[in-house]
C-alpha positions in Angstrom: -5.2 1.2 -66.8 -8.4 1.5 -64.6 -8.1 0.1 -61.8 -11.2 -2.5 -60.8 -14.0 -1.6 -58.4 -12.8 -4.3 -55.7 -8.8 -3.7 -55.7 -10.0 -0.1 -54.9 -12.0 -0.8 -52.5 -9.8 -3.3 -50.9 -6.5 -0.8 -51.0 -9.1 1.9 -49.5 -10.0 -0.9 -46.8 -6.4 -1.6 -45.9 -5.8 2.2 -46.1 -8.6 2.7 -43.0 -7.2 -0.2 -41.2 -3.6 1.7 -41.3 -4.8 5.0 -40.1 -7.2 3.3 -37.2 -3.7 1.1 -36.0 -2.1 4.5 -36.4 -4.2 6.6 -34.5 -4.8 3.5 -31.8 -0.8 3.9 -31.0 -0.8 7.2 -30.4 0.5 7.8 -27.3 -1.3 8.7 -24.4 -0.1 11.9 -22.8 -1.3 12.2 -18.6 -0.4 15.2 -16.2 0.6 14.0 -13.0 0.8 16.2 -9.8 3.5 16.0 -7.2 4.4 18.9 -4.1 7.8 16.4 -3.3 10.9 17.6 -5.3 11.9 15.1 -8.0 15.3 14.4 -6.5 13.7 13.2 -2.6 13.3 9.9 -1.8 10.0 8.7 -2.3 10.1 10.1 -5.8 13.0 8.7 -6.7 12.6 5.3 -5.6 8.7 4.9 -5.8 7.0 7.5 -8.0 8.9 7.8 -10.9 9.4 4.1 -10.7 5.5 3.5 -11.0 5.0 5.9 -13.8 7.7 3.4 -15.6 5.9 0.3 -15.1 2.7 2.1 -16.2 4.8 2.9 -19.3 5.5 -0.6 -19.9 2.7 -1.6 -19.1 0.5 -0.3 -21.9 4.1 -0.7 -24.1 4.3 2.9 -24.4 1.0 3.5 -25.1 0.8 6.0 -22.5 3.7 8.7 -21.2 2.9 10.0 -18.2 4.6 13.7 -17.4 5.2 14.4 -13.4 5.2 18.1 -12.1 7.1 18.1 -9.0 7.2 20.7 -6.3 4.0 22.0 -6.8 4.6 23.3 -10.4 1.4 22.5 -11.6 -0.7 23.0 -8.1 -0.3 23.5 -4.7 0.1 20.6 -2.3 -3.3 21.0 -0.3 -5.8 21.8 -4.1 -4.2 18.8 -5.5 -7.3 16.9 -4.7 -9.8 19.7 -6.2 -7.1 19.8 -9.5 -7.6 16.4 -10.3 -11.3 16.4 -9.5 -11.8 19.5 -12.4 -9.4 18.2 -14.3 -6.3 20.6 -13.9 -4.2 17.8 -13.6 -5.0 14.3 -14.9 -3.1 12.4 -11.8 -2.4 13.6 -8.4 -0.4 12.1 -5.5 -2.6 13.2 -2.8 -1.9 13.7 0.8 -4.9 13.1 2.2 -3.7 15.0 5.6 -5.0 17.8 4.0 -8.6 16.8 3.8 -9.5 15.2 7.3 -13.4 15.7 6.6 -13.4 14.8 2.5 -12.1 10.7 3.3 -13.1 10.2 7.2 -13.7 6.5 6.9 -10.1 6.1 5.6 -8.4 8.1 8.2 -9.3 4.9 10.3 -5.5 4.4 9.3 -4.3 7.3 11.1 -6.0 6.2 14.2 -2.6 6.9 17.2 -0.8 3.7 18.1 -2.4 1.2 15.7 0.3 -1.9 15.2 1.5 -0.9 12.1 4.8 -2.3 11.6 5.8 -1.3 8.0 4.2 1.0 5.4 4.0 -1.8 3.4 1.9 -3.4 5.2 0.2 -0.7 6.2 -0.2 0.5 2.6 -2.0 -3.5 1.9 -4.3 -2.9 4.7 -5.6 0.3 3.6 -5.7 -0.8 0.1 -7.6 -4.1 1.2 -9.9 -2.3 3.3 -10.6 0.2 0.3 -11.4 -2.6 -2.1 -13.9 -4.5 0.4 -15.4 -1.5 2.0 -18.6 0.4 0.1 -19.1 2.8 2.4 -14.4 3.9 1.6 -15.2 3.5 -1.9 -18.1 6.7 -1.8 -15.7 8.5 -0.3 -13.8 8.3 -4.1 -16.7 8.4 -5.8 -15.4 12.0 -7.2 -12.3 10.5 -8.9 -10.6 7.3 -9.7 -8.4 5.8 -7.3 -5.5 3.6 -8.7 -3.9 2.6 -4.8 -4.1 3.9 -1.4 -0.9 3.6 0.6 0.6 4.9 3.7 3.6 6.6 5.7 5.7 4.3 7.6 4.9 5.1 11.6 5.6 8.5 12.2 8.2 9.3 15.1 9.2 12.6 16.8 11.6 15.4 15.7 12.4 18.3 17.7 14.7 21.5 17.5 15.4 22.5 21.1 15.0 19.7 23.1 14.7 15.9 23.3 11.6 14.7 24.5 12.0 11.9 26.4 9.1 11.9 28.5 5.4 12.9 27.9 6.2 15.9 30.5 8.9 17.0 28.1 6.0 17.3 25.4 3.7 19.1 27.1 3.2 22.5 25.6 5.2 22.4 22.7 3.9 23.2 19.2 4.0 20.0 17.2 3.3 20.2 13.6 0.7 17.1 13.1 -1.1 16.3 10.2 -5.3 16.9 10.2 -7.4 14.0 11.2 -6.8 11.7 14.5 -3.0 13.1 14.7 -4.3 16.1 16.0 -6.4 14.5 18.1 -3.5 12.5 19.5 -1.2 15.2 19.7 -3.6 17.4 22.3 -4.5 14.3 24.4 -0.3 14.2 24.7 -0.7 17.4 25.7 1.0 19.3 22.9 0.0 22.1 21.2 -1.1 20.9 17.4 -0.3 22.9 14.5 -1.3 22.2 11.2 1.4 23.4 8.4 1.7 22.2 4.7 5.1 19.9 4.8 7.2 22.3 1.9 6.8 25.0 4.6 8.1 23.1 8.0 11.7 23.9 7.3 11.2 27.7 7.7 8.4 26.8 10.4 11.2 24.9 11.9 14.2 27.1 11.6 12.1 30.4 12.8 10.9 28.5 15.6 7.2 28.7 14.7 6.8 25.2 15.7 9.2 23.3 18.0 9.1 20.0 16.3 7.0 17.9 14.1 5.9 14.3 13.7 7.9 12.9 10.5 8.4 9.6 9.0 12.4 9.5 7.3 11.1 10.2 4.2 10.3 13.5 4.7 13.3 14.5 7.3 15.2 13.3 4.2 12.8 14.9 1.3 12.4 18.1 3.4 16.2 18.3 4.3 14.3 18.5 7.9 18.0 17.2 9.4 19.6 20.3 8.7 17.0 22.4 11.2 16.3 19.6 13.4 18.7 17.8 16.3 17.1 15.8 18.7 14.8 12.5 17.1 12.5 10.8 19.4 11.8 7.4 18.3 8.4 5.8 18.8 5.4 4.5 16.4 2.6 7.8 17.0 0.8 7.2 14.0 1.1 6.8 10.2 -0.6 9.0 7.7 -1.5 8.1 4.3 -1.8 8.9 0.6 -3.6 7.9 -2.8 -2.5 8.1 -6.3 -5.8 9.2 -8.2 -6.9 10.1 -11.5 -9.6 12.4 -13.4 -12.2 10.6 -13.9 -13.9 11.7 -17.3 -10.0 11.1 -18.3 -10.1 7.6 -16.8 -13.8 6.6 -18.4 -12.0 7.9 -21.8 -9.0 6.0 -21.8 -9.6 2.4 -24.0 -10.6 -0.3 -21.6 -7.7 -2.3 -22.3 -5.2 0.4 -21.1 -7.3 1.2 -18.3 -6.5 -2.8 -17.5 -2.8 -2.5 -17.8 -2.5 0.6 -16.0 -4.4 -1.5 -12.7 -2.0 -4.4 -13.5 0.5 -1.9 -11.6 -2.1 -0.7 -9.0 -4.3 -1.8 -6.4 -2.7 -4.1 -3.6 0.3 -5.0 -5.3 0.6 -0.9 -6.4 0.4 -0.1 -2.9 3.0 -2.2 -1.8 5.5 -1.1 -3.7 5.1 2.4 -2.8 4.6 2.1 0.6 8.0 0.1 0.5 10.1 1.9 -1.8 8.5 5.7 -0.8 9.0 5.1 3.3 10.2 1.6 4.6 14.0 2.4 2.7 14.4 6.0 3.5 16.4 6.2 6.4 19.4 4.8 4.7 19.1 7.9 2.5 18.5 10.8 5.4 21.7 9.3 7.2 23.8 9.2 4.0 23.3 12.7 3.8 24.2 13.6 7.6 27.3 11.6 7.2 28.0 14.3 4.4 26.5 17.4 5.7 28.2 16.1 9.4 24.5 17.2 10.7 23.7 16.7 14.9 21.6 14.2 14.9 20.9 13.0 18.8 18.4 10.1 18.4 16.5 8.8 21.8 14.4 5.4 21.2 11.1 5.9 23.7 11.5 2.8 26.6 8.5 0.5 25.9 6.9 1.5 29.5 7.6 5.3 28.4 5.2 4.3 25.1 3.0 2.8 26.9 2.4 6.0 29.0 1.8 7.4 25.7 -0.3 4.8 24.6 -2.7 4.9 27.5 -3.7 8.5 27.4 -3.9 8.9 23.3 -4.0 5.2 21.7 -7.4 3.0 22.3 -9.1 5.4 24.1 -8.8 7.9 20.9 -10.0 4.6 18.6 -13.6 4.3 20.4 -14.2 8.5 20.5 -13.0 8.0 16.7 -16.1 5.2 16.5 -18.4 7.8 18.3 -17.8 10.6 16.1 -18.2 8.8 12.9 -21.2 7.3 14.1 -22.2 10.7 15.4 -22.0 11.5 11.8 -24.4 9.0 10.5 -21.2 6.7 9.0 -22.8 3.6 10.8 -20.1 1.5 9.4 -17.6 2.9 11.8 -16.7 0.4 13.8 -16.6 -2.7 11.8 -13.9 -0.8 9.9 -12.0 0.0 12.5 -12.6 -4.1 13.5 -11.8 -4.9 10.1 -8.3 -2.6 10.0 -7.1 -4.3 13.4 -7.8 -7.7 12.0 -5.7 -7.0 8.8 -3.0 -5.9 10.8 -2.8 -9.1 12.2 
């Protein structure tokens, strides 16, 4: 029986609506790049949870596959991999790059109030979102949040330091940026190491100590090499999950809308709580097991202020200087800005 000119065409019409639903639930497949192992902290308790809610999010439109522990790239090209595409993701240490985001290291700045890496991750995020000048320094990729460390304190393998005497001399692993500033105003000797490598650096005695937030004495297994803690709020350091951004502009708008639902300020949050704030219940967990030394010293407040003195404020204005020195005019209204959003 022939079959008339409009059923055909109506069959062939549902037929193309089919095959566009199909191939508009294909699943999205994105590369992310991690240097932490899968089974630390921050992974386990932020990360991994994010790329979840991504997942459901877009209903499992997209399926997002992490590389931990550099598999993929090393910790410090991370940046340059997403940029070219390598990786689709990266979780990006932006200790690394002191010179490629120096706007944003206004974060880092020694001594600032930052109470939490929560909130510290909602500052930086805030100041992201309102700030043009932050923004071109991300014009290369496609930010999804910007968070932080919670305040970074002092570990050491010889000694305790409990004065800024004690310090003086010793080769402190810092991070690039103003904590390497703040370490030579202390006194110290700055040293700037990748974090997968400070074990050995500690061990071997190529450094004498670090500054390290928990989550990295417990994601580094930094207890087993370290003894003495010295407890005090030097600085935080911070981090941004980003993406490839031909791969972004290609994904359908409507993912790219669920994928923000997770993000931004509310994004940040959640990883700077979940990646920092609740690690030291896990690093002292696993001394309890390992029956570790672990001599911890909290800093007496006129000790920090000492500290404060020499490498906190004053460091904040020669920041505002050299940025300015730079030509990046908007250097102190950000640094204004930060300080009001601490508040």
């Amino acid at each position: 029986m022939k079959v008339p000119g409009i059923v055909r065409t109506a069959v062939a019409a549902a037929c193309l609506s089919l095959a566009g639903a199909t191939a508009n639930a294909q699943v999205i497949k994105l590369t992310l790049a991690d240097q932490n192992a899968a089974t630390s902290w921050g992974p386990v308790h932020a990360l991994q949870p994010w790329v979840k809610k991504v997942e459901e999010a877009t209903k499992g439109r997209v399926k997002i596959d992490i590389y931990p522990s550099q598999t993929l790239t090393k910790g410090p090209d991370i940046w340059n991999a997403v940029k070219s595409g390598v990786a689709d993701i990266g979780w990006a240490f932006h200790g690394y790059w002191p010179d490629m985001t120096p706007l944003a290291d206004v974060i880092t700045l020694p001594f600032l109030p930052v109470g939490s890496a929560e909130k510290g991750s909602e500052v930086l995020q805030k100041l992201y979102e309102r700030t043009p000048a932050i923004q071109r320094e991300y014009r290369d990729v496609q930010p999804l949040m910007l968070y932080t460390s919670s305040p970074y304190f002092l570990l050491t393998t010889k000694k305790q330091v409990k004065t800024l005497e004690d310090l003086r001399g010793m080769k402190i692993r810092t991070t690039g940026g103003p904590p390497t500033v703040q370490m030579k105003a202390l006194g110290a000797v700055p040293t700037l190491i990748p974090m997968p490598d400070n074990y050995l650096a500690l061990e071997k005695g190529t450094i004498d100590g670090m500054g390290a937030p928990w989550e990295a004495v417990e994601g580094f297994r930094l207890y087993e090499v370290a003894k003495y803690y010295t407890l005090l709020p030097l600085n935080v350091v911070y981090f941004s999950i980003v993406v490839n951004k031909p791969k972004w502009e290609s994904l359908p708008k409507e993912v790219r809308a669920q994928i923000l639902s997770v993000s931004g300020v509310e994004g940040a949050k959640f990883m700077g709580r979940n990646f920092f704030d609740t690690a030291e219940t896990g690093v002292m967990a696993r001394v309890k097991v390992g029956n570790y030394p672990m001599d911890r010293y909290t800093l007496p407040a006129a000790e920090v202020a000492r500290w404060r003195k020499i490498a906190g404020e004053p460091l904040w204005e020669d920041w505002v200087k050299r940025m300015e020195g730079k030509g990046l005019k908007d250097a102190r209204q950000i640094l204004k800005t930060t300080l009001q959003l601490l508040k």
